[in-house]
N, C-alpha and C positions, 0 to 999 in steps of 0.2 A: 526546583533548581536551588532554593537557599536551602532545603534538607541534604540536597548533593556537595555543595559547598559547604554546610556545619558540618558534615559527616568526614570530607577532604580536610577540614582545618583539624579535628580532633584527632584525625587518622597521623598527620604529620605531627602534632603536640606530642602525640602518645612515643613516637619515633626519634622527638627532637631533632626533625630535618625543615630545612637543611642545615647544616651546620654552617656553609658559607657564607656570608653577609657581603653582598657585592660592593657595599657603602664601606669598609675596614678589611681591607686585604691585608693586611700585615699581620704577622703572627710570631713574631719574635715576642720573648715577655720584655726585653729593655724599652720596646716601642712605648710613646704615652700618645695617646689621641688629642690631636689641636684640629680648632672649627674650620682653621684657616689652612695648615699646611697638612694636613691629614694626620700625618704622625709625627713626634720627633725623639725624640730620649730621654729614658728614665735619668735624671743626674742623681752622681754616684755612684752610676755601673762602670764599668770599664767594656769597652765596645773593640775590635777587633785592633787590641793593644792602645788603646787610648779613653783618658780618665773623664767621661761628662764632668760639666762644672754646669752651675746652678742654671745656668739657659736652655739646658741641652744641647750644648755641644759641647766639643773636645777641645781640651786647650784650659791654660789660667783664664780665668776669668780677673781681666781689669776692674778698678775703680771707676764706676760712673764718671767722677770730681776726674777728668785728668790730670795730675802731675805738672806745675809749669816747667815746660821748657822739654816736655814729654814727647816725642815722635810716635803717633799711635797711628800703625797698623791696620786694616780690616783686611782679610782675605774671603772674597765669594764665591760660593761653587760648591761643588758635588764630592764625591766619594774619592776623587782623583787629589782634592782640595785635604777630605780631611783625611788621606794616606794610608788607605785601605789596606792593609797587612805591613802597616811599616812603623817601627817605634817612632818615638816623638823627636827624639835627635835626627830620624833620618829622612823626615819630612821638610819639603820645599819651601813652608813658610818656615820652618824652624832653621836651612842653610841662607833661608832671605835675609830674616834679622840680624843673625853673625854677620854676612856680610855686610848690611848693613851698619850695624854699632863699629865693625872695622876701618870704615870709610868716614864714617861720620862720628868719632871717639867723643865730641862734645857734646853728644846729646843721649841721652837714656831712650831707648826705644823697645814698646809695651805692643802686644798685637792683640787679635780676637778672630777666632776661626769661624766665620758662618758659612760651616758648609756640613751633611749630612747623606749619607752615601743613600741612592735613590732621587735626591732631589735633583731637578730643573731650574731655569731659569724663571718659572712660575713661582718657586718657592724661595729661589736667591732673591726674587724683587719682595717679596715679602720679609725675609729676614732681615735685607737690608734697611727698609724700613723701622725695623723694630730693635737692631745696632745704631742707628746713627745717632739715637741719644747718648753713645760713649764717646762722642765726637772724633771719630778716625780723621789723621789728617792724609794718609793715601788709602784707598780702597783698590785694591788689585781685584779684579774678577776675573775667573777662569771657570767660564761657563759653556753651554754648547758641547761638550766633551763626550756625550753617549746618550744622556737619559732625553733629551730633547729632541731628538732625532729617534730615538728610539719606539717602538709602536707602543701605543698605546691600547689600553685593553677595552671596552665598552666607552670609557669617556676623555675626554682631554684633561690633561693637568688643570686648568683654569676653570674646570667643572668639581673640583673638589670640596670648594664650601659649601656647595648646593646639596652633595653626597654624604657630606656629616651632617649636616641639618637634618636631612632627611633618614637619616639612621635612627634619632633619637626623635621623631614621630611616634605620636601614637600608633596611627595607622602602620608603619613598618616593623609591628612587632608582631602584628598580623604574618601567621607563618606560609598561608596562602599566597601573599602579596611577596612573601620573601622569595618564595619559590619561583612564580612568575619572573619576577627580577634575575633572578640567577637562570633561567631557560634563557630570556633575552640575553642575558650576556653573551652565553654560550655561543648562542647563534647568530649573534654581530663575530663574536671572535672565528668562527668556523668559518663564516659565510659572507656576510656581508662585508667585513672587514679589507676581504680576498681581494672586492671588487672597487678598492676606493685607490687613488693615487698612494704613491709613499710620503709624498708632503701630507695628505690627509689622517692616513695612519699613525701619524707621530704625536708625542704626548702633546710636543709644543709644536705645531707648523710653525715653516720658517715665516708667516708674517704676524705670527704671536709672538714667537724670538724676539724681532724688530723690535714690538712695540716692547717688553720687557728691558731689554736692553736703551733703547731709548729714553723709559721710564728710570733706570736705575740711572742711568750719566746725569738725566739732569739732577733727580734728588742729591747726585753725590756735590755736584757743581753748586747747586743750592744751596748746601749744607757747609759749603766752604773746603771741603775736601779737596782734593785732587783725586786722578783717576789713572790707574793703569788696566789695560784692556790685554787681554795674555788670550791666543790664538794656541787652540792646546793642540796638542800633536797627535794622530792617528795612524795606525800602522797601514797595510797593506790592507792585513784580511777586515779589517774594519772598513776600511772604505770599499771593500768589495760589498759588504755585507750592507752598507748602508751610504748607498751612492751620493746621497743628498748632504752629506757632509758639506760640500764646496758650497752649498747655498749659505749655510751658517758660518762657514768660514767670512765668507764673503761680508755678512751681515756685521758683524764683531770687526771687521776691519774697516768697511765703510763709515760705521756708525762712530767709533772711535776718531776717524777722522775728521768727520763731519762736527764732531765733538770737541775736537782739540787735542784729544790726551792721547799720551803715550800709549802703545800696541807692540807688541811682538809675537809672532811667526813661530812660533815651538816647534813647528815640524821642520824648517830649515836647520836647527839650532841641535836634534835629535838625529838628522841626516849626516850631518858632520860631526856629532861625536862619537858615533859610530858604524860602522859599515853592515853587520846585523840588528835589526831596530827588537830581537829578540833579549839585545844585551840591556835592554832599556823597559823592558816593561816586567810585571812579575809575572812568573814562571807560570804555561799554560793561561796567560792573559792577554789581550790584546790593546787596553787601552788604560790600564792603570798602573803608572809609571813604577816601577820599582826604586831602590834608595839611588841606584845610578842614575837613571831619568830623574827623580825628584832634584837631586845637585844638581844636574843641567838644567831645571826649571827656577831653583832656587838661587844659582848664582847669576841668571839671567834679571831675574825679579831683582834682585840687590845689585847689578847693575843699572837697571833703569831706574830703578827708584832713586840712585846716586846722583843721576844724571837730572830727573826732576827737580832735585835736592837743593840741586848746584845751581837752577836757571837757566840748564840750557834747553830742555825743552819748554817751558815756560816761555823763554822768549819767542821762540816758533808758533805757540799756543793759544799766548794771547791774544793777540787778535779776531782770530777766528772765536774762539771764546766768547768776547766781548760781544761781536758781531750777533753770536747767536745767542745772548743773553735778550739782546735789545728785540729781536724777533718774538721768544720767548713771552714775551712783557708785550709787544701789541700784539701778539694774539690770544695772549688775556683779557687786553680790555676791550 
């Protein structure tokens, strides 16, 4: 048996198979491998019209030191976030801030984009993390939007640090063992995958959302932040395609609530600005807004953020805030 197996591993060396590595699907060269998010951005490349900056993402990169008197920005989210075939004037955080500085002329206002197209809510709770030392005083998230609901291939998003560790094993360099690994893939994604719920199928189920989403409001509320929750918009053939949207819709509007902070409905807001939702998303696309959908997101974003600004959701907020700070705190100790 080990002369059958020396003889299989030397037959595959000789072959250089497989070439797959089921632990590093990505195969773009801007990609750079992280233990924690899987992959993120070479900086320095320019990425589907926009410039990485030293984090791996798109967008100026701020001074750590904020600015006194500085209004900074975080935006979280996905591909929709960092504006997937759209220049950098005609992205939603870029009509946010305009409207922003226009409402608010007294104060200089700086952002930062943690969002990377393919990522989840798995990876927004983590970025977020790893943004709040530039001290954002609003964080807008706009998450839930495709990849979270979306199937997932052999493992769930939240199984990814486990997938890069295990890449740069000894033992997985073993081309035997690599092989093994890519037949099971195969036949989870052929077979067994066929037979699982579509909540199950998903990178993130909706009761991983939850807790992600729950995790990121309180760090942000923690952190002295404020928080706006953005309910992103889906067309027709997406929610046919992936019926469990309303669970996550759901989730992102509860939680928000139950949070205190301001939320908005993007598909109400998308409905009425116009009467084909084809005029709002890019061409051949079904869930990645184009520059018209990005300005109905972006001056929607710069109006709440106005209104947070001003104290009028603040005064609605706080209580419930406060309330659930005090909970917080005894069920720590």
């Amino acid at each position: 048996m080990l002369v059958v197996l020396a003889g299989f591993e030397g037959l595959l060396r000789l072959l250089d198979l497989p070439r797959f590595d089921t632990c590093w699907v990505t195969k773009e060269d801007f990609w750079v491998e992280d233990p924690e998010l899987g992959f993120t951005y070479e900086p320095g490349r320019t990425v589907s019209w926009g410039t990485i900056n030293s984090l791996g993402l798109r967008g100026p990169e701020p001074p750590v030191e904020k600015p006194p008197g500085t209004l900074r920005l975080l935006f979280i989210g996905d591909s929709s976030v960092y504006g997937v075939g759209t220049h950098d004037e005609a992205t939603f955080y870029h009509t946010a801030v305009a409207s922003i500085a226009a409402r608010c002329p007294a104060r200089d206002v700086d952002y930062l984009v943690g969002a990377i197209p393919g990522y989840s809510s798995y990876h927004s709770r983590i970025l977020l993390d790893r943004l709040l030392v530039y001290e954002p005083d609003i964080v807008i998230f706009y998450v839930g939007a495709y990849n979270d609901h979306a199937r997932g291939r052999s493992f769930r998003d939240a199984d990814i640090p486990k997938r890069m560790a295990r890449r740069f094993a000894w033992w997985h360099r073993i081309h035997t063992v690599e092989a093994v690994e890519l037949v099971s893939n195969v036949f989870y994604r052929k077979f067994i995958r066929k037979l699982r719920s579509k909540e199950n199928k998903a990178r993130v189920p909706p009761w991983e959302f939850e807790e992600n989403m729950r995790e990121m409001l309180e760090r942000t509320l923690e952190a002295g932040a404020e928080a706006v929750v953005l309910l992103p918009p889906y067309s027709a053939s997406l929610l046919e395609r992936h019926p469990i949207i309303p669970q996550y819709q759901e989730i992102l509007e509860r939680t928000a609530s139950e949070f205190g902070v301001a939320s908005s409905r993007l598909q109400v807001l998308f409905e009425a600005a116009s009467g084909d939702e084809r005029e709002l998303y890019v061409e051949q696309d079904d869930y990645h807004p184009n520059p018209s959908g990005q300005r109905v997101i972006g001056e929607e974003v710069g109006r709440t953020v106005a209104e947070v600004l001003a104290g009028e959701e603040m005064a609605k907020i706080h209580p419930k805030r406060k309330a659930r700070r005090r909970r917080t705190r005894s069920e720590n100790q």
